[in-house]
N, C-alpha and C positions, 0 to 999 in steps of 0.2 A: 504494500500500500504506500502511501503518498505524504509525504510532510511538506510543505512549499515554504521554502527558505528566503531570506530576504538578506540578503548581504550588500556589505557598506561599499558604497562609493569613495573611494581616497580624499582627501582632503584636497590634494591637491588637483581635483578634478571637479570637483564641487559639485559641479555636477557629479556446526551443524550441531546447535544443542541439540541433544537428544533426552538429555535426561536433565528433571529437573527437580530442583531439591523440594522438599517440602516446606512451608512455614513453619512448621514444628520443628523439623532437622534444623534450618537455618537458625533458629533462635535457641533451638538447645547449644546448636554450637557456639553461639555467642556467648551463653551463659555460663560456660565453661572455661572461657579466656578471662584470666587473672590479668589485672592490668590493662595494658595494651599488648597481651600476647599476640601471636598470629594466627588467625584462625585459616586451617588448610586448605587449599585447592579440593572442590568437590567434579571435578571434572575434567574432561580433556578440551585445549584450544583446539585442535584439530584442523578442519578444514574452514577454509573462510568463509562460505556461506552458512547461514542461520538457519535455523528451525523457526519458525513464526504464526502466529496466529493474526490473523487478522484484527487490526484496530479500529473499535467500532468508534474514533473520533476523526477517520479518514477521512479525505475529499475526496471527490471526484476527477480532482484537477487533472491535466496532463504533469508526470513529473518534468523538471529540466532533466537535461540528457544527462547519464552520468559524468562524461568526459566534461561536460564543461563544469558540472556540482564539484569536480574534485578537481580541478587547476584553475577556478578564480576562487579564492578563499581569504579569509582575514584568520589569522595565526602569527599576531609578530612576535612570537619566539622566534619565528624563522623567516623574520623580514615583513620590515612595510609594504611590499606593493602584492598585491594579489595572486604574479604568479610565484611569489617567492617559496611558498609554503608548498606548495606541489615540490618543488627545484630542490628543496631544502630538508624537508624533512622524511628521507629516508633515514634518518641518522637516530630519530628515533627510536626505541626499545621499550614495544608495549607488553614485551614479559622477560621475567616478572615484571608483578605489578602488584602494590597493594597499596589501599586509602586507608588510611588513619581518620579516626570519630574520636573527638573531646568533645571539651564546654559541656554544659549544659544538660551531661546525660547521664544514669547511673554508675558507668564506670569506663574509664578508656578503653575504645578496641578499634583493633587493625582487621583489614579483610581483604583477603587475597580476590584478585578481579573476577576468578572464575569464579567463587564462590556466588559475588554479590549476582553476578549472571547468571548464573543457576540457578539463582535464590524462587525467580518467578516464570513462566512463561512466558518468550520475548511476543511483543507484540509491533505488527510491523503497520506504521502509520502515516497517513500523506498529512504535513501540515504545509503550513505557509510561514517561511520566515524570514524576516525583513531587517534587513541592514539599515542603523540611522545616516547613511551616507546614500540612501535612498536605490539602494538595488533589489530587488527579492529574485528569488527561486523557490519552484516547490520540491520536498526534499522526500523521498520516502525511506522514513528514520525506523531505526529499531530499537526495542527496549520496553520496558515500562513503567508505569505511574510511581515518580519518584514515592510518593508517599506512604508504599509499600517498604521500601526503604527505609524510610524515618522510623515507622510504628515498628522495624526491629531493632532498632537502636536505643529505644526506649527512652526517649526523653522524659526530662524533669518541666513542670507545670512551669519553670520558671524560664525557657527555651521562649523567646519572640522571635527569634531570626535564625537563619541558616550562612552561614560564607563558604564558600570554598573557594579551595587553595591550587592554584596550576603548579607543574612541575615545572622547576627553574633549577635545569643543570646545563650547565655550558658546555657538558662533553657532548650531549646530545643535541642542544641550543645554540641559537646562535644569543639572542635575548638582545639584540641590536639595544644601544643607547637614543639612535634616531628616534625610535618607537616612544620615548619620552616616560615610560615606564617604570614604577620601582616594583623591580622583580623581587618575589613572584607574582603573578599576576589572580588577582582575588576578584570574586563577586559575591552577590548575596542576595538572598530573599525574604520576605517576611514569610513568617510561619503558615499563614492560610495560602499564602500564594506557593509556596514549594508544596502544602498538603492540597492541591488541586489536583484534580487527578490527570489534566493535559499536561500537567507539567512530568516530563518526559526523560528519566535516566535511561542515557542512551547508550548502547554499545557497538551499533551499525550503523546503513542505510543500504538500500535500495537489494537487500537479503543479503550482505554479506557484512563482515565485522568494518569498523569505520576505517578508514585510508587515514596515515598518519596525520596529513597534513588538516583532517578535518577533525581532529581532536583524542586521536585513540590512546587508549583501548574505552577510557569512558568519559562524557561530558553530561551534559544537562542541556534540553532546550525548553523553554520557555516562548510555545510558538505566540503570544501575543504581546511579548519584549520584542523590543531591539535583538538584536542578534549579538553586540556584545553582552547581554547576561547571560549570556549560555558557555560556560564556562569550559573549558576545555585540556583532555589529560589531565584530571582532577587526582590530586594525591590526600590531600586533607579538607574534611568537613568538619564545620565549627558548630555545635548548637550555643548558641547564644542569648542572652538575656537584653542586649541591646541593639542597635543598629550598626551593623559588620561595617568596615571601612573597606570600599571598591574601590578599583584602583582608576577607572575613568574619570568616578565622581569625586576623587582627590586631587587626579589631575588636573581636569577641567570641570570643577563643579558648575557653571554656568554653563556647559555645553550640555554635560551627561548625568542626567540626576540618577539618583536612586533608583527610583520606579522605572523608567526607561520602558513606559508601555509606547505599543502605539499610538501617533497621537498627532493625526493630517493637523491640526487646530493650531499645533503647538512648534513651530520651527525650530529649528537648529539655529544659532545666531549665525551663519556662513550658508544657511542653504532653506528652502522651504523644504517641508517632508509634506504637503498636499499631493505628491504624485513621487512616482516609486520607476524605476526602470526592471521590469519582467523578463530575467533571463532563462528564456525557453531556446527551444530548436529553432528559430527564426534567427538569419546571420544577424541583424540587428535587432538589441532590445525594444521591448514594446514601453512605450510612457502608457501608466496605466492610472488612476487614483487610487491615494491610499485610504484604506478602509481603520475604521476607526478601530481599536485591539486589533488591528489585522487578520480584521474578519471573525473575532472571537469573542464580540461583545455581549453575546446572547448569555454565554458561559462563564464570563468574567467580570463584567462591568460592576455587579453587586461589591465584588472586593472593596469599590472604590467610592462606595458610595459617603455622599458628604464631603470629598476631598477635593480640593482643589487641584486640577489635573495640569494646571498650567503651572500653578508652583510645587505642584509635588512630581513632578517631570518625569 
């Protein structure tokens, strides 16, 4: 199935599981790591395509073609310009792999990638996802409902937020200074909005595991964000009691807020976001309007209710 991705325009452009663990298995195993022990690989990586069930929050959309989802990309670990990350990131090493869980939860723990991928049956999904540099693509992503996730991690009542944390190693990075970045590179969410169920731990696209350059072995998308909140090669998740520091909205807090929903209304101070550039099979992208959540407001818009959408950005 189908996820429709939306990736950023440059600045300077302005313009094969088979087996799958149980919820019981998974959480007896957690509850068995002392500390931040390691809890074991339950499975083999194997071969690169996926086992999948269909996503009943798919579209209809046509996807974008693979060749192009997986060589215009934003990944400045491995360079600003779009095709860099394709050029660039063979270099990385998505096994092993293991996320570390603090903050804000019963007790620290680590989980080897197979496991968390094992954890549920991937589901394979068309969303639509939109770069604030005004590009989209529709992606068909694999994975599912982060907040299957969460509820094994067992958080404490006193958890309001989520960050996570990219990997920032230089043998495998390049982590350019251009990029303007204080590595490593961080995002976050508020608690209802990572426990939505579109919101998306992801391991693949389009039935095979993700290409490095699009974030592997696992990220997060958040198809009615920006496409930088969707974190990428995620090594540590924060449950947190207050609002996580990202690393765009530290950057540039007047460009990239927090919330980072869609949001035609609301411009970038360097560009308007009322219209999007739709990179499909057409040699030239299509100017289309952006739709407000991009196109997920029917499912999402409560989150926001009473909030000022133009200053909570």
């Amino acid at each position: 199935m189908l996820i429709k991705t939306t990736t950023g325009i440059p600045s300077s452009e302005i313009t094969p599981q088979e087996k799958f663990l149980s919820r019981r298995g998974f959480l007896a195993g957690a509850a068995a790591v002392a500390g931040a022990g390691v809890i074991a690989p339950q499975g083999l990586w194997g071969a690169t395509k996926l086992q999948t069930t269909p996503g009943k929050f798919s579209l209809s959309e046509t996807p974008t073609p693979l060749k192009k989802a997986i060589s215009y990309n934003n990944f400045y670990e491995y360079g600003v310009d779009k095709g860099d990350p394709a050029a660039n990131a063979h270099r990385l090493k998505p096994r092993p792999w293991t996320v570390q869980v603090e903050g804000q939860i019963q007790k620290p723990l680590t989980f080897d990638i197979d496991t968390i991928m094992n954890y549920r049956p991937l589901e394979d999904r068309v969303y639509r996802f939109r770069c604030v540099e005004a590009w989209s693509m529709v992606i068909p992503w694999v994975g599912y409902s982060f907040s299957e996730f969460v509820k094994a991690c067992n958080p404490l009542p006193s958890a309001k937020y989520i960050q996570f944390i990219s990997l920032a190693d230089r043998k495998q990075m390049d982590l350019p200074d251009s990029a303007g970045i204080y590595w490593p590179y961080s995002e976050g969410l508020r608690m209802d909005e990572a426990m939505h169920p579109l919101t998306l731990l992801t391991f693949g696209s389009y039935g095979q595991t993700l290409e490095n350059q699009q974030g592997a072995p696992i990220r997060i998308i958040i198809p009615w964000k920006y496409g930088f909140k969707s974190a990428k090669s995620i090594v540590k998740i924060r449950f947190l009691d207050k609002q996580p520091h990202t690393s765009w909205n530290d950057l540039a807090p007047n460009e990239y807020g927090f919330y980072a929903n869609v949001n035609p209304q609301h411009n970038h101070p360097r560009w308007s976001q009322a219209s999007e550039r739709k990179i499909d099979a057409s040699l030239f992208p299509k100017t289309v309007p952006t739709l407000s959540f991009n196109g997920y407001g029917s499912e999402v818009a409560g989150l926001y209710n009473g909030m000022d959408l133009h200053k909570n950005y």
